[in-house]
N, CA, C and O atoms as a CHARMM CRD file, in Angstrom:
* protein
*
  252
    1    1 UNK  N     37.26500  78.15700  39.08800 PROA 1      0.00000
    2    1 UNK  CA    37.94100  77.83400  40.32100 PROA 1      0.00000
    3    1 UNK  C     38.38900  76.37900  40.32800 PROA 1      0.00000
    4    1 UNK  O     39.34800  75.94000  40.96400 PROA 1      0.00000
    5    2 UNK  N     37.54200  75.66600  39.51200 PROA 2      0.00000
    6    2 UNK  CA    38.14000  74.28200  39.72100 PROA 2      0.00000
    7    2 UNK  C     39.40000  73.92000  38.69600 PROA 2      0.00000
    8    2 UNK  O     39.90100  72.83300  38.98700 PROA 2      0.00000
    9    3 UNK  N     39.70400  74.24000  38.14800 PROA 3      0.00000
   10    3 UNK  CA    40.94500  74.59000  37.25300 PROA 3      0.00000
   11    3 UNK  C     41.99800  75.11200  38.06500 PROA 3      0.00000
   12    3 UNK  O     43.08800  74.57900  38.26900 PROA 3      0.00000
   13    4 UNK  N     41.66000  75.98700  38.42200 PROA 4      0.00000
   14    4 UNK  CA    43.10100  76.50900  39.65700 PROA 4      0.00000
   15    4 UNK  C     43.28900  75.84900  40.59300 PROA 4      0.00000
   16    4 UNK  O     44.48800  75.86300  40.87100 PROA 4      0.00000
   17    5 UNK  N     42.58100  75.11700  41.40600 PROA 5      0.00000
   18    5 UNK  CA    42.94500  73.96500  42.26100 PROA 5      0.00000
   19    5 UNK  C     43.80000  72.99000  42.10700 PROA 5      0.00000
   20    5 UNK  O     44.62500  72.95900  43.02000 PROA 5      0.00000
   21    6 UNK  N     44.00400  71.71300  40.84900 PROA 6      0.00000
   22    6 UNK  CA    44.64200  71.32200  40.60000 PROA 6      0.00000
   23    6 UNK  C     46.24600  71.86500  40.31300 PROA 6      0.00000
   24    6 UNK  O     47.28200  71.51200  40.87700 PROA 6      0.00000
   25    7 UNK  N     46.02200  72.96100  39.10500 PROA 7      0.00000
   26    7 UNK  CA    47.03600  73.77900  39.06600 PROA 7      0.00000
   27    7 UNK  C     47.86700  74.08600  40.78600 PROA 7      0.00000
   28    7 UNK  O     49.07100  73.98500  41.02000 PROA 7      0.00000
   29    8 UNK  N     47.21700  74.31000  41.36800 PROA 8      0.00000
   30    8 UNK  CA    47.77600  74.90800  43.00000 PROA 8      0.00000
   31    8 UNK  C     48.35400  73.94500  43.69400 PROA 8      0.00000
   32    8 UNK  O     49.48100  73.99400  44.18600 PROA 8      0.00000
   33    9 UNK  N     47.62200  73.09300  43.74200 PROA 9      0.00000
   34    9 UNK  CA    48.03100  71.34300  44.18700 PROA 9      0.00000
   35    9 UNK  C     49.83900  71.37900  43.97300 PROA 9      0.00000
   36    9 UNK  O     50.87100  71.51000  44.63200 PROA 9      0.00000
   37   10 UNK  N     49.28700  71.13100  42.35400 PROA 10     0.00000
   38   10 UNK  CA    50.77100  70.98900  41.73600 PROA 10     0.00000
   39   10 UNK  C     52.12000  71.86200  42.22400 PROA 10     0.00000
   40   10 UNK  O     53.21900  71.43800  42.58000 PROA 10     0.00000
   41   11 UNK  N     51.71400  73.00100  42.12900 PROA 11     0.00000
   42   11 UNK  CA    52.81000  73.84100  42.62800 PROA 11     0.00000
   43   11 UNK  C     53.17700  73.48800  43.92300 PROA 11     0.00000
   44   11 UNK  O     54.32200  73.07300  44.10900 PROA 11     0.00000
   45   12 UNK  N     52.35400  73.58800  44.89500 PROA 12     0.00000
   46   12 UNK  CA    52.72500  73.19600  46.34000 PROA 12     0.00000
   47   12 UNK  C     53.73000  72.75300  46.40700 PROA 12     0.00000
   48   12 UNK  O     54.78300  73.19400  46.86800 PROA 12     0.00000
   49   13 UNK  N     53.36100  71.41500  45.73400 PROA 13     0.00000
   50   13 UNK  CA    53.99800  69.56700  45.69200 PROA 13     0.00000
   51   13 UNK  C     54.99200  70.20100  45.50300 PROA 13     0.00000
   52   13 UNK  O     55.58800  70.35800  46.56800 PROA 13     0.00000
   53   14 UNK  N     55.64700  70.80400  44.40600 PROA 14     0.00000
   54   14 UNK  CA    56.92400  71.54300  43.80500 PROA 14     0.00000
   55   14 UNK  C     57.43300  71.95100  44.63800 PROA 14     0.00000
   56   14 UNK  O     58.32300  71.35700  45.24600 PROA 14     0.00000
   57   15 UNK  N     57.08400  72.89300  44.86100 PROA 15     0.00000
   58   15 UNK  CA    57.75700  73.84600  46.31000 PROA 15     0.00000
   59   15 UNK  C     58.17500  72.80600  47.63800 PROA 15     0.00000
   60   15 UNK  O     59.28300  72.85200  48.17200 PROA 15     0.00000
   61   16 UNK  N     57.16200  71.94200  48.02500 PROA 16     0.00000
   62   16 UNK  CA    57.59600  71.04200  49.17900 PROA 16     0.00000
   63   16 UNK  C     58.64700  69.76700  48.75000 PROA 16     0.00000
   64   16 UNK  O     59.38900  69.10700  49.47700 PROA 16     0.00000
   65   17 UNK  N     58.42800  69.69000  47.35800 PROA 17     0.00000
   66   17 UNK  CA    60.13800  68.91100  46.70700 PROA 17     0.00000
   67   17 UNK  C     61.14400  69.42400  47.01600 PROA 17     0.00000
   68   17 UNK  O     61.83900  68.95400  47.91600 PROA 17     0.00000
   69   18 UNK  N     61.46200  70.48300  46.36700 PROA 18     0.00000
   70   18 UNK  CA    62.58300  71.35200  46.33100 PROA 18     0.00000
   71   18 UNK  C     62.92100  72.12300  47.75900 PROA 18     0.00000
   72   18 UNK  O     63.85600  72.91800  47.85400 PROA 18     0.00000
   73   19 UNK  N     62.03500  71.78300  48.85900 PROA 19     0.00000
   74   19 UNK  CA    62.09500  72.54600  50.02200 PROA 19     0.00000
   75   19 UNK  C     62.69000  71.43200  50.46800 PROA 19     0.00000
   76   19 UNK  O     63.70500  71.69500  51.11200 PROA 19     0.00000
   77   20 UNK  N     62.45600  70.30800  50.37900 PROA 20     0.00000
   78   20 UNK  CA    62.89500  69.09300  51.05000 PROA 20     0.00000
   79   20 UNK  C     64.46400  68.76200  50.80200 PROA 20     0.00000
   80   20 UNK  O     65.38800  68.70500  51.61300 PROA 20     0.00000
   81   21 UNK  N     64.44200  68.55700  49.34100 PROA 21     0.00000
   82   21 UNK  CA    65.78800  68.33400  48.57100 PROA 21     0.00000
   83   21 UNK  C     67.10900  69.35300  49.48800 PROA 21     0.00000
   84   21 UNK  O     68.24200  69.04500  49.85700 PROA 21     0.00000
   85   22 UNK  N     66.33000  70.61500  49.60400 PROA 22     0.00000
   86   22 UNK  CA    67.42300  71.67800  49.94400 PROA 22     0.00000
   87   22 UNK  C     67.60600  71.41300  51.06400 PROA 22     0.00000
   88   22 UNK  O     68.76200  71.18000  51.41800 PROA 22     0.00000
   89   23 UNK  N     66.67900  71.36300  51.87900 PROA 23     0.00000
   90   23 UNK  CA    66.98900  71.02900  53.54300 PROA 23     0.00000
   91   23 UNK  C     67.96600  69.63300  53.82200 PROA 23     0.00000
   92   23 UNK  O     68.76800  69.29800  54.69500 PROA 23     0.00000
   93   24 UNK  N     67.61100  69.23600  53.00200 PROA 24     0.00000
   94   24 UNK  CA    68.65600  67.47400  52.62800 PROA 24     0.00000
   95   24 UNK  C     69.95900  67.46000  52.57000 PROA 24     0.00000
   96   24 UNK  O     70.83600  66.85000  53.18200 PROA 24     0.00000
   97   25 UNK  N     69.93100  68.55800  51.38400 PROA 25     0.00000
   98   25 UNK  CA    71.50300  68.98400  50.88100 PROA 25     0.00000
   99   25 UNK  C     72.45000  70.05900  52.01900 PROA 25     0.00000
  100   25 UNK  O     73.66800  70.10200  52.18900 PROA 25     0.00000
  101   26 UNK  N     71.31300  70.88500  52.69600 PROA 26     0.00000
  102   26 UNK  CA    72.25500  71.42800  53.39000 PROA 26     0.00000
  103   26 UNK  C     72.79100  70.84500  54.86200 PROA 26     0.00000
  104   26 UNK  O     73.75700  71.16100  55.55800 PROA 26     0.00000
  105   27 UNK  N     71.61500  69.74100  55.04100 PROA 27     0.00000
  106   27 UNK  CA    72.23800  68.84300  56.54900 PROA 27     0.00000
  107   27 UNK  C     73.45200  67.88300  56.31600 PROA 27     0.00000
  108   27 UNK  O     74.35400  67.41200  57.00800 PROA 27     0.00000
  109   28 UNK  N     72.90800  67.79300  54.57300 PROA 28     0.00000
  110   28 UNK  CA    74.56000  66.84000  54.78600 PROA 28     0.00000
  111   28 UNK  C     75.55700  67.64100  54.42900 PROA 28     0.00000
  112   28 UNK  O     76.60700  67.05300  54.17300 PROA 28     0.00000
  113   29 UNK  N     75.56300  69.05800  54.31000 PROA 29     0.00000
  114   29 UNK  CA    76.99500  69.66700  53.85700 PROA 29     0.00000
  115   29 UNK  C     77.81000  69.90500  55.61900 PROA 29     0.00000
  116   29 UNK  O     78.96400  69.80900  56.03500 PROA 29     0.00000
  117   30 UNK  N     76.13200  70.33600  56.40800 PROA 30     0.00000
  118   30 UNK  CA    76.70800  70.58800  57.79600 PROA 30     0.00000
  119   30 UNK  C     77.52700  69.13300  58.52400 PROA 30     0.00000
  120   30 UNK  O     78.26500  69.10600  59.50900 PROA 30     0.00000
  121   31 UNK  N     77.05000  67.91600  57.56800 PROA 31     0.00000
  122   31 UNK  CA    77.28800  67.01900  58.56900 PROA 31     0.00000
  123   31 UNK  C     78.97100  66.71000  57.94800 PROA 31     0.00000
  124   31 UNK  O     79.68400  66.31400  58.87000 PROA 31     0.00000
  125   32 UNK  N     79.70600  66.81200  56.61800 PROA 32     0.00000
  126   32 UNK  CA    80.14200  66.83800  55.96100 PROA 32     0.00000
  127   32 UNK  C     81.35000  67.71800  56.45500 PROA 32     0.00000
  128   32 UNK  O     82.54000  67.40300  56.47000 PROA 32     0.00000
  129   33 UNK  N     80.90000  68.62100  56.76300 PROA 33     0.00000
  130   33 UNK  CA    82.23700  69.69700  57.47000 PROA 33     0.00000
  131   33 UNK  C     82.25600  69.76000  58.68900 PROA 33     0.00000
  132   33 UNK  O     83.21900  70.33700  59.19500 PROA 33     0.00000
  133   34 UNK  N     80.89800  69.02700  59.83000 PROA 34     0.00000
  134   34 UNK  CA    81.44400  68.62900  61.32100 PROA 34     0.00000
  135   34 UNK  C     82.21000  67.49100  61.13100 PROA 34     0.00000
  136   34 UNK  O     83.00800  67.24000  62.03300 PROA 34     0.00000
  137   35 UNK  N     82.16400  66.70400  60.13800 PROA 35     0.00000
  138   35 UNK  CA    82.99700  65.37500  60.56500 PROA 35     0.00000
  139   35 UNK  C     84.36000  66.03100  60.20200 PROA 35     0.00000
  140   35 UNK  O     85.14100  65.98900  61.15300 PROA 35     0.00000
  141   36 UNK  N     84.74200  66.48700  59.34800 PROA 36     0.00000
  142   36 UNK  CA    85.75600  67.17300  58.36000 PROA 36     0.00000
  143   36 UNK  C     86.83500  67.46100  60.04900 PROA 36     0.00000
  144   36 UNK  O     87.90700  66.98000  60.41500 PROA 36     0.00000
  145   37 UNK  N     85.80200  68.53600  60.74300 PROA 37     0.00000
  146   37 UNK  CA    86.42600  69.58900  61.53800 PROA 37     0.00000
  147   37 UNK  C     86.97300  68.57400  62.98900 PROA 37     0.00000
  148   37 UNK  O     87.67300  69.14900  63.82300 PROA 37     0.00000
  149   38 UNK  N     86.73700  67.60600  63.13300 PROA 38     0.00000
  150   38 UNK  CA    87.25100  66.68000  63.98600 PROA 38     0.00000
  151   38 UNK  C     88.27100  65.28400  63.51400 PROA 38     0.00000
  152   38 UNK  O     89.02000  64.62500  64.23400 PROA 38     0.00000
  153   39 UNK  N     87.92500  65.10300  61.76100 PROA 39     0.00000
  154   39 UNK  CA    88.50400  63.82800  61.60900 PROA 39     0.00000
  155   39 UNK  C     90.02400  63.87700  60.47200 PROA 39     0.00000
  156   39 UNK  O     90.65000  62.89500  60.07300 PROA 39     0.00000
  157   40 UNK  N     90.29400  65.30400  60.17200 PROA 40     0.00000
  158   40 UNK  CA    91.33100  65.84600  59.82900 PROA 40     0.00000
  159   40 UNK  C     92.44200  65.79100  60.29800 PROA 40     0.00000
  160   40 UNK  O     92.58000  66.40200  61.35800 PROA 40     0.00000
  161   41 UNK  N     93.46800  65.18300  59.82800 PROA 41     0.00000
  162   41 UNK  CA    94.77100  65.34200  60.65600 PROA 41     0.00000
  163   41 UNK  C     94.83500  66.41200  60.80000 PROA 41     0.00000
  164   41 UNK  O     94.31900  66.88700  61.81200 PROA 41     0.00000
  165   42 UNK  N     95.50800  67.27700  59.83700 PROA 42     0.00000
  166   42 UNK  CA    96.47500  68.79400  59.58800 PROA 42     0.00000
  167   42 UNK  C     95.26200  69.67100  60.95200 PROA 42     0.00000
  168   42 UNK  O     94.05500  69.58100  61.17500 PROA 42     0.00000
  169   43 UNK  N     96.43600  70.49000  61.59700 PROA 43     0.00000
  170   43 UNK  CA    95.73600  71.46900  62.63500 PROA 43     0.00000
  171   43 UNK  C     94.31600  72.61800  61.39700 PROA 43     0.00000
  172   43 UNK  O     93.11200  72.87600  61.38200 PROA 43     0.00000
  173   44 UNK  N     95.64900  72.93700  60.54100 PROA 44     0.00000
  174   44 UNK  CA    95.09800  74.53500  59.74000 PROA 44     0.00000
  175   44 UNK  C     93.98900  73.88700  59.20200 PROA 44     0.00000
  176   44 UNK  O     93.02000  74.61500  59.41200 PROA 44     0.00000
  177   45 UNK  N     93.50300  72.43000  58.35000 PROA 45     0.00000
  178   45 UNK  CA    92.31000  71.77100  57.75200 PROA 45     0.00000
  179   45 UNK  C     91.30900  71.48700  58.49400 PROA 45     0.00000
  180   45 UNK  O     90.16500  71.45400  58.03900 PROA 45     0.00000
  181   46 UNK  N     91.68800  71.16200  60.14500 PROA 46     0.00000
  182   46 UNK  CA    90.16400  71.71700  60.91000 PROA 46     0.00000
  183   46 UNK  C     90.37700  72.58300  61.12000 PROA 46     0.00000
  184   46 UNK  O     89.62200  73.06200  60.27400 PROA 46     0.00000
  185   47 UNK  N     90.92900  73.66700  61.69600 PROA 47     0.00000
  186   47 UNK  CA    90.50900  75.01400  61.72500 PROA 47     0.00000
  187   47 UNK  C     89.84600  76.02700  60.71900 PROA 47     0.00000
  188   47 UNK  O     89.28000  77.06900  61.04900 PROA 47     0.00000
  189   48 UNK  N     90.02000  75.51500  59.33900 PROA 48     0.00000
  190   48 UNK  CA    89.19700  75.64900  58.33400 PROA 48     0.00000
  191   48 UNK  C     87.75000  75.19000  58.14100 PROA 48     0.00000
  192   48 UNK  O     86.83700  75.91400  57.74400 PROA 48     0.00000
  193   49 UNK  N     87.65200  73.88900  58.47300 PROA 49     0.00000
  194   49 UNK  CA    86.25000  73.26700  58.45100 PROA 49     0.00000
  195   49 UNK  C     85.70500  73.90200  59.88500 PROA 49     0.00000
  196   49 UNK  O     84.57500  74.38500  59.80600 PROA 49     0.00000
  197   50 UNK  N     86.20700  73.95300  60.89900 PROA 50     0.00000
  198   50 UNK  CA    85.35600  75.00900  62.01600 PROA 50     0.00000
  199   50 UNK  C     84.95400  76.06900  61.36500 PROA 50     0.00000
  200   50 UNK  O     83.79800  76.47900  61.25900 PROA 50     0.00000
  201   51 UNK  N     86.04400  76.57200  60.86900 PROA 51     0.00000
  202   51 UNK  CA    85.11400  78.35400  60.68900 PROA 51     0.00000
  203   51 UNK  C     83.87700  78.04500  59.51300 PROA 51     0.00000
  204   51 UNK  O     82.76100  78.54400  59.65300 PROA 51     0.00000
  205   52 UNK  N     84.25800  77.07300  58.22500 PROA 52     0.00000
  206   52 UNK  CA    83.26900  76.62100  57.45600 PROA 52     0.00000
  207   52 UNK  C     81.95000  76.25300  58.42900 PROA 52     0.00000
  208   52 UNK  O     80.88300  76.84200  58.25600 PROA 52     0.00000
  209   53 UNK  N     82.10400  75.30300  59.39000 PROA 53     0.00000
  210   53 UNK  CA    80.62600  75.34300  59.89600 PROA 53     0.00000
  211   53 UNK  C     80.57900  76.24300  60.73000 PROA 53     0.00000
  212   53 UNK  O     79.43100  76.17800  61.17000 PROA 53     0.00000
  213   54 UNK  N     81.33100  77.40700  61.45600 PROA 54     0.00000
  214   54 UNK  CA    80.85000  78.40200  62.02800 PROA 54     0.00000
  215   54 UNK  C     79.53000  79.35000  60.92100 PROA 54     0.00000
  216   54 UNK  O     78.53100  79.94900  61.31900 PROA 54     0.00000
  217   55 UNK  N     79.95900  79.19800  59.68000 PROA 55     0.00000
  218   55 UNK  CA    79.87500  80.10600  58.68800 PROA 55     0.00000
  219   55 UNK  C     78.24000  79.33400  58.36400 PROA 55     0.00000
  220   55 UNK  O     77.41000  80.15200  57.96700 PROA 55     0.00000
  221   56 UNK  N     77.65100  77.65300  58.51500 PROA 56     0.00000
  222   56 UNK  CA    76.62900  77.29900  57.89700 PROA 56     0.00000
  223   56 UNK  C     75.71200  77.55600  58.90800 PROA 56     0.00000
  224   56 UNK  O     74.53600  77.86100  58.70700 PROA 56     0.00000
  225   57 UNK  N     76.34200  77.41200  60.20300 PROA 57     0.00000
  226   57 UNK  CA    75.22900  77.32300  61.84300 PROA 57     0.00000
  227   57 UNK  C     75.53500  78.50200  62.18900 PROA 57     0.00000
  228   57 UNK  O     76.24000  78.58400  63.19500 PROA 57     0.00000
  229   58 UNK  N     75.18900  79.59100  61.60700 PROA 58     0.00000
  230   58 UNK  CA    75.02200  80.60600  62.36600 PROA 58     0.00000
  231   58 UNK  C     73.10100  80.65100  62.68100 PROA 58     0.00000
  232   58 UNK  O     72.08700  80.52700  61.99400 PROA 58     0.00000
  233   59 UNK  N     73.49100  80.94800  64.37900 PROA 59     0.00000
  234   59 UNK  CA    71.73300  81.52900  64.52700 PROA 59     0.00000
  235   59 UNK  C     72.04900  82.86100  65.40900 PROA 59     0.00000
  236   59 UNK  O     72.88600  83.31800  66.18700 PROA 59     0.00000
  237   60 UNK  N     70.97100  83.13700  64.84500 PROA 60     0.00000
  238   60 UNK  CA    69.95400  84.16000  65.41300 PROA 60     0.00000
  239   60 UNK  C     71.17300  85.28900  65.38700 PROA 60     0.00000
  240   60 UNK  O     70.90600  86.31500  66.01200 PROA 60     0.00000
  241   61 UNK  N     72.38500  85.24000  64.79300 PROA 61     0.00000
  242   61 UNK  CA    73.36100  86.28000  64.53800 PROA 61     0.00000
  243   61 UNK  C     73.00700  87.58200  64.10800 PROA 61     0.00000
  244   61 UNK  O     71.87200  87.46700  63.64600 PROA 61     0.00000
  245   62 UNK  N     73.39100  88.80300  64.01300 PROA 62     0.00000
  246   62 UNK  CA    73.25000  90.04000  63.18000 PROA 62     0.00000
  247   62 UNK  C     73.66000  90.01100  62.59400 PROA 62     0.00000
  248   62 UNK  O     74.83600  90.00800  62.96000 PROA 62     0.00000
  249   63 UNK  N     73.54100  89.95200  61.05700 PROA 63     0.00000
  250   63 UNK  CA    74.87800  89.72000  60.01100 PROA 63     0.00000
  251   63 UNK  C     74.93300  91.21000  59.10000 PROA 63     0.00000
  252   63 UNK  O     75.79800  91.37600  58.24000 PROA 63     0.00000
């Protein structure tokens, strides 16, 4: 048992890296295509970045 502990440790850590990293990457894609969807000249290039973040913030939808 004391062998698998360390081992377990480790993984965690892993998992709460890569949980972090992702949550990172996807706030700045949301933040990335709200700025997009307001700071765009062309009409059709925000109306594109809207439906793009319609498409990242969906909650509690039925898909």
């Amino acid at each position: 048992m004391s062998v698998l502990l360390p081992v377990l440790e480790s993984v965690i850590e892993d998992a709460a890296t890569v949980s972090a990293a992702t949550g990172l990457t996807y706030a700045g894609a949301v933040v990335v295509v709200a700025a997009s969807s307001v700071l765009f000249r062309s009409p059709e290039r925000r109306r594109d970045a809207r439906a793009t973040l319609r498409i990242l913030v969906r909650r509690g939808e039925k898909r």
